[in-house]
C-alpha positions in Angstrom: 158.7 133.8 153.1 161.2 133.2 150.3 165.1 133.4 149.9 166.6 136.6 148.8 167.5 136.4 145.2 163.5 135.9 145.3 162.7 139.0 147.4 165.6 140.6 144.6 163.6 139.4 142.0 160.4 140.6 143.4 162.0 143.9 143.9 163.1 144.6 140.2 159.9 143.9 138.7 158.1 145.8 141.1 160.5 149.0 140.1 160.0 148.1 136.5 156.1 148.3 136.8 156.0 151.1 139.0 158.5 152.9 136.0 156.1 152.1 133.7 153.1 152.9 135.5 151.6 150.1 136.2 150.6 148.6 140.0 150.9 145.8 141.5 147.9 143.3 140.7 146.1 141.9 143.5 144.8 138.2 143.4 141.8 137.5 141.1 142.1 141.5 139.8 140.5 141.5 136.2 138.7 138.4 136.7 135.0 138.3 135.6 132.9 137.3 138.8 130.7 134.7 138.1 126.5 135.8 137.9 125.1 134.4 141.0 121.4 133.8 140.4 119.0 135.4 142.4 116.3 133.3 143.3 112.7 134.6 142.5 110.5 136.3 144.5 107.3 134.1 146.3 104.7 134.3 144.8 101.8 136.2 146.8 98.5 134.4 146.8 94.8 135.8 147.6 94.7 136.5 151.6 91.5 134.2 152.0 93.2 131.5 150.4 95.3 130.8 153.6 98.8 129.9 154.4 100.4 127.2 151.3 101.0 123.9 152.5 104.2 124.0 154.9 105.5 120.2 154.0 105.6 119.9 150.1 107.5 117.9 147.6 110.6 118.6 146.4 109.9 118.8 142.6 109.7 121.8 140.1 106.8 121.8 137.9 104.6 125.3 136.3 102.1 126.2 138.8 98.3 127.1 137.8 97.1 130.9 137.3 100.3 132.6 136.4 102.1 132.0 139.9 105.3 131.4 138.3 107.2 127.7 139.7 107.0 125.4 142.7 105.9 122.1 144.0 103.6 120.0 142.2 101.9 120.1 145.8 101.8 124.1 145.8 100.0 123.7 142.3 97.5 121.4 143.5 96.6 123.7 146.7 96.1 126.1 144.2 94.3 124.1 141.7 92.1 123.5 144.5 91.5 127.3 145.6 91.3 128.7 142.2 88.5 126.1 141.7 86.8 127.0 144.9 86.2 130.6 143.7 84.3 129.8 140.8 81.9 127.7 142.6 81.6 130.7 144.9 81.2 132.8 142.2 79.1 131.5 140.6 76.9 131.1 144.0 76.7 134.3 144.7 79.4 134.3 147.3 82.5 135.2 146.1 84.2 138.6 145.6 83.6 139.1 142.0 80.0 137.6 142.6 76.6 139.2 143.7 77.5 139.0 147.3 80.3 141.4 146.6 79.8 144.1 149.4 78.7 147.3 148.3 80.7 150.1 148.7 79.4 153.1 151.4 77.4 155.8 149.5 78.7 159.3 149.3 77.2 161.4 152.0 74.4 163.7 150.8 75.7 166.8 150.0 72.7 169.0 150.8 71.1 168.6 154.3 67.3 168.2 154.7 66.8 171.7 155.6 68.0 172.8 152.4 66.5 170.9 150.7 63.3 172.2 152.2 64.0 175.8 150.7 66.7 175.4 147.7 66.3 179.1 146.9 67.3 180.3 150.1 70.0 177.9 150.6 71.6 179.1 147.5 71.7 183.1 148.7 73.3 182.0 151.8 76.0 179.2 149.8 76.9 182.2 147.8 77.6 184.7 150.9 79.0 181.9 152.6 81.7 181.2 150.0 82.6 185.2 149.5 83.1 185.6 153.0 85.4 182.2 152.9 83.6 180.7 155.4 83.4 177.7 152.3 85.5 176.8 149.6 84.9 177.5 146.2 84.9 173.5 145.6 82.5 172.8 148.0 80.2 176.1 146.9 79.9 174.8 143.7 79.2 170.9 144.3 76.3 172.7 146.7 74.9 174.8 144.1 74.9 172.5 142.0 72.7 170.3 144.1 70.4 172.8 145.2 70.0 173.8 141.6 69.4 170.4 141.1 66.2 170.9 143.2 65.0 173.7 141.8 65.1 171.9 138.6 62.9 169.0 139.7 60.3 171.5 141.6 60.1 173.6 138.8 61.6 176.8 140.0 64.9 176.7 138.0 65.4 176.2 134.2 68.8 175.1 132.7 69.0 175.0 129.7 71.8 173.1 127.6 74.3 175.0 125.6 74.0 173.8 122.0 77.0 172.1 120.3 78.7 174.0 117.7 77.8 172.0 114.1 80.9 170.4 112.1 81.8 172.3 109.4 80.7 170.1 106.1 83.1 168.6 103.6 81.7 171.2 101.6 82.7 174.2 103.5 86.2 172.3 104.2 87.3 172.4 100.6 86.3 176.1 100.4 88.9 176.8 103.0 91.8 174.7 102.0 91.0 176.6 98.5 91.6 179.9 99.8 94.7 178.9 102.1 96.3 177.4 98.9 95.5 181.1 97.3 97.1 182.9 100.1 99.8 180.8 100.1 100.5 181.1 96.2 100.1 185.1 97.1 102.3 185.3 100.0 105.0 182.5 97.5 105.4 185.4 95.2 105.5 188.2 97.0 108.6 186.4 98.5 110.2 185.4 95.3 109.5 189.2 94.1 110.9 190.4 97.3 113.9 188.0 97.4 115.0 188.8 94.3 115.3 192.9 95.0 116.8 192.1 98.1 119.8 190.3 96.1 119.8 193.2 93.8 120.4 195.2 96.6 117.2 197.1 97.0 116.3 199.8 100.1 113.7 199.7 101.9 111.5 202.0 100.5 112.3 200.1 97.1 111.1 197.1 99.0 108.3 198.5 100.1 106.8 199.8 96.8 107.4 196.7 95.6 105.1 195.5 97.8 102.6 198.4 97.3 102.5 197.4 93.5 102.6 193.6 94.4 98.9 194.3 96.1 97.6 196.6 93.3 98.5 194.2 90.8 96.9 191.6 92.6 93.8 193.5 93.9 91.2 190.9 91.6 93.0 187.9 93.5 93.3 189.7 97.1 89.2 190.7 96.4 88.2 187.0 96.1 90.2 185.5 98.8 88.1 188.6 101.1 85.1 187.9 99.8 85.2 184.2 99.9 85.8 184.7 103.5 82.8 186.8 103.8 80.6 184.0 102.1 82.2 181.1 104.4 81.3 183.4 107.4 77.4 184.7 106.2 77.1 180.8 105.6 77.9 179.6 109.4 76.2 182.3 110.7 73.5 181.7 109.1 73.8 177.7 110.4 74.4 178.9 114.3 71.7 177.0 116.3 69.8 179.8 118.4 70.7 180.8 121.5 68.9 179.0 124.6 66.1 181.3 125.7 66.6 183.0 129.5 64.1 182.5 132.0 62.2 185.6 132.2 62.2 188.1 134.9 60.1 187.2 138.1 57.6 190.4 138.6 59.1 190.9 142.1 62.4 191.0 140.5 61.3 193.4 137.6 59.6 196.0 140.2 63.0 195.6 142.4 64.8 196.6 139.3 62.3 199.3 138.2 62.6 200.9 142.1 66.0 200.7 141.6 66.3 202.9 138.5 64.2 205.6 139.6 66.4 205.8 142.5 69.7 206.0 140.7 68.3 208.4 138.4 67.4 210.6 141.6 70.8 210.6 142.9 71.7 211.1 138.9 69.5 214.5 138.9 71.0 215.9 142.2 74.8 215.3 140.6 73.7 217.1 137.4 72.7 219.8 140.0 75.0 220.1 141.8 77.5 220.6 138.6 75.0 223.6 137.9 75.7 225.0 141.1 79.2 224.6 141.3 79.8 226.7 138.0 81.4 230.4 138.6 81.5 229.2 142.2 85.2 229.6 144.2 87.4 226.9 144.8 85.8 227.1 148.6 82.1 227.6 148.0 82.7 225.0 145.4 84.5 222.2 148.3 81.6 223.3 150.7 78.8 222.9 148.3 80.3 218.9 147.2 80.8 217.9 150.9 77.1 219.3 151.6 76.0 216.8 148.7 78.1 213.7 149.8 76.9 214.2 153.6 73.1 214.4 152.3 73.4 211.8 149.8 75.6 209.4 152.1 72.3 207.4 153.1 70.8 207.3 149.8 74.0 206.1 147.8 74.3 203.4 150.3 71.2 202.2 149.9 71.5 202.3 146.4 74.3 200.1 146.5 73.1 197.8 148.6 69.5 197.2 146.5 71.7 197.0 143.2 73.7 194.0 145.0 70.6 192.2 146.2 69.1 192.9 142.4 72.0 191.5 141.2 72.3 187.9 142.9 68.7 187.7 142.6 69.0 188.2 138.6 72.0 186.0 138.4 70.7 183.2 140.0 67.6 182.8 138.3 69.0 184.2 134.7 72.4 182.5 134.8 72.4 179.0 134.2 75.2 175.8 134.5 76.4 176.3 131.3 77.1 179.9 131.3 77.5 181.2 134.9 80.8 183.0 135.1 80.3 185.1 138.1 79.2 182.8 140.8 82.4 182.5 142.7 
């Protein structure tokens, strides 16, 4: 409450401010609030340590092990703990110590039954997986395995994949020589080219520029080729050989040997049958290919079916870790 040459008063200025755009200002408006201090967070000791003393002192002093501040009575509990797990420690019964619980194994990933016949149990991992009954993760961790037992009886050979050698200081220099030539080329040409260009040059211009840029420079082109060529001779030449295949199991090579003269039976009826068809009419011609299909049915069936057996059968025993591409 106030008199009213007050409330008057009040009135004016507010017009005046609200004429010059300006609001009213509320109480404490563009005063800086004082930073309130949040208080740290506790400090979370080791679970087997316990509960911290409940009645403590009332002092502030740096606690022990990193823990931040507190009580001189909170760093003494924990001078006390922290001393506790070395002796345990170093007896043997501490966490870091060797009474540390072991962690559970991994299960086994191949059953005893496969690993009574790893060769079998690979054929039926591989049809398992193609007719997603497994996943392809799983497939492979099993192969794996089982071709892990093969190794150790004998029956599989896996040979490693030799590492590609470092090229030598020697062979280093040779090819920063001849990208500092083809740079130097390619520096003129541009300069050559720019300079037409500015002049105004077409294209064909331009291009027998370039034409005669090349012929002139044939000598220069020549030795950059050839010291390619020499570079490339030279690595070849330094390749490690290739890992030798397993061979062939006889079964295998008279499975494969039956297989061919089968294929080039049916291959001997086709060339046949495209005798026959000549100067025949559209419908002798229909009448004589479903006659073949419907007698050959059987036999191109069977054909296929050997040539997929063959096939796993090769690639499991040929293939190896390091260069199987077709497994799955």
């Amino acid at each position: 409450m106030g008199s009213s040459t007050l409330a008057r008063w009040i009135g004016e200025n507010l017009a005046k401010d609200q004429a010059d755009g300006k609001g009213p200002q509320k109480p404490d408006e563009g005063e800086k609030k004082p930073e309130v201090e949040r208080p740290q967070p506790k400090p979370r000791f080791p679970a087997h340590w316990g509960r911290p003393p409940e009645i403590q002192l009332t002092d502030h002093v740096q606690l022990p092990g990193g823990f931040g501040m507190g009580s001189s009575t909170l760093a003494h509990w924990i001078q006390e703990n922290m001393q506790q797990d070395r002796e345990d420690n170093a007896n043997g019964k501490g966490l870091d110590g060797p009474g540390k619980p072991e962690r559970p194994q991994k299960p086994d990933v191949l059953t005893e039954k496969e690993k009574l016949d790893p060769r079998k149990s690979e054929g039926e991992v591989l049809k398992q997986v193609k007719e997603g009954k497994i996943s392809q993760e799983d497939a492979r961790e099993k192969l794996d395995a089982l071709r892990g037992e093969m190794e150790k009886r004998g029956e599989f050979k896996r040979p490693q994949r030799p590492q590609k050698p470092e090229l030598s200081d020697e062979v280093k220099g040779k090819l920063d020589d001849i990208k500092a030539q083809q740079d130097a080329l390619a520096k003129e040409m541009k300069t050559k080219l720019d300079a037409l260009k500015k002049d105004g040059a077409t294209k064909e211009q331009m291009r027998e520029a370039v034409h005669s840029f090349q012929k002139d420079n044939k000598d220069r082109l020549d030795a950059i080729k050839a010291a390619h060529k020499d570079i490339h001779d030279s690595l070849k030449g330094a390749r490690p050989p290739k890992p030798e295949r397993p061979e062939l199991t006889t079964e295998i090579k008279a499975k494969v040997e039956a297989l061919k003269e089968k294929q080039k039976e049916l291959h001997t009826a086709r060339k046949d049958l495209h005798e026959n068809l000549k100067g025949k009419s559209k419908e002798d011609r229909e009448a004589l290919i479903a006659t073949f299909k419907e007698a050959n049915k059987a036999k191109h069936q069977e054909i296929k079916a050997k040539a997929k057996e063959v096939k796993e059968e090769i690639r499991a025993l040929v293939e190896t870790e390091s260069t199987r591409t077709s497994d799955l």
